[in-house]
N, C-alpha and C positions, 0 to 999 in steps of 0.2 A: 556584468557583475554576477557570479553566483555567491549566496548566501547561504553558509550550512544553518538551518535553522533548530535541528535535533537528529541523533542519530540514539543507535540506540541494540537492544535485542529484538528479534520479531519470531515467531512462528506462523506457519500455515498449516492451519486443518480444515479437517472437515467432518461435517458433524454425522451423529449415528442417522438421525431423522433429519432424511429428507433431503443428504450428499450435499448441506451448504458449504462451501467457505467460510473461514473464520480465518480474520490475519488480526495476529495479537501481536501488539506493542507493547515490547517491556514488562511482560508479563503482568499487563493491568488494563491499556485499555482494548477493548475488543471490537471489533468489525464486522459484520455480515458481508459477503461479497459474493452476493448471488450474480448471475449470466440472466439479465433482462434482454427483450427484444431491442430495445434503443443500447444494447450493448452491455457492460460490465459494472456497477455501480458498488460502491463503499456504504454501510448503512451504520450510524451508532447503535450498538443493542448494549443494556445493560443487565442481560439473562446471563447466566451459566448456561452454557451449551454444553453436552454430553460429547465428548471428542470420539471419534473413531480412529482416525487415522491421522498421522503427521506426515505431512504433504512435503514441508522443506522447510528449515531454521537455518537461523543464522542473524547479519547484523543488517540493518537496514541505515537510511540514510534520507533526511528529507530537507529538499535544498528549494531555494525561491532564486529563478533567474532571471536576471534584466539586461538587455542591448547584449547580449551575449552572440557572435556571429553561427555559429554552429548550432546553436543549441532556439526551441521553442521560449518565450517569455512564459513561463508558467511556474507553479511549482512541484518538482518532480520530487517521487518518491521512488527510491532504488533499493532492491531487494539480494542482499550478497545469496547466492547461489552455490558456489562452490569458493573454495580461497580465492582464485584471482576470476571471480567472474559477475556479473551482480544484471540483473532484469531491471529497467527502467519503466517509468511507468507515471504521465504526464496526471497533474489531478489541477484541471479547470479552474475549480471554486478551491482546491486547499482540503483538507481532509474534515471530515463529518464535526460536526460537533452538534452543545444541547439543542439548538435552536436550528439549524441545519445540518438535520441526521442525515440525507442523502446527497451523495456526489457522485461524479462518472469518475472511474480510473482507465484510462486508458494506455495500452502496452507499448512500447515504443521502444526502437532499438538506440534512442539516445541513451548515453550513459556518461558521468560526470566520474563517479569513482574509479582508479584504477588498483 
């Protein structure tokens, strides 16, 4: 079974201080996605970050899958890329929130949109 759970607009930047990631949803809620040793994590921030640069926009997509032959059980988040192209990208626990601000996102060449 995959479940669309929300889909949506997204950006990627990054910030003046300090070269982090920032991946916004829907132009409201925002991300920290720094490169840790144990790999690539999602953090809740609710700062205004000073943007430098825009990395890549466009629509995103976040799906929960279950018994699915092809595909990881988890819930992925996919980042469209160019029109017909979109970045996968499996998230463990589900994306940050109040009470669990950090998660691993991890890249993956699964991808559910076409």
């Amino acid at each position: 079974m995959i479940k669309l759970l929300k889909q949506g607009t997204y950006k990627l930047a990054e910030t003046k201080k300090g070269q982090i990631k920032l991946l916004v949803l829907d132009d409201k809620i925002t991300y920290a996605w720094p490169n840790i040793d144990i790999g690539e994590i999602l953090v809740t921030t609710q700062k205004d970050h000073p943007l430098d640069s825009v990395l890549s926009q466009g629509n995103y997509r976040l799906y929960k899958v279950i018994d699915e032959p092809n595909l990881v059980d988890l819930v992925h988040l996919e980042l469209q890329t160019s029109p017909n192209t979109w970045q996968g990208y499996l998230l463990p626990t589900g994306l940050p929130t109040k009470s669990d601000i950090r998660n691993r996102i991890i890249p993956t060449k699964e991808v559910i949109s076409e």
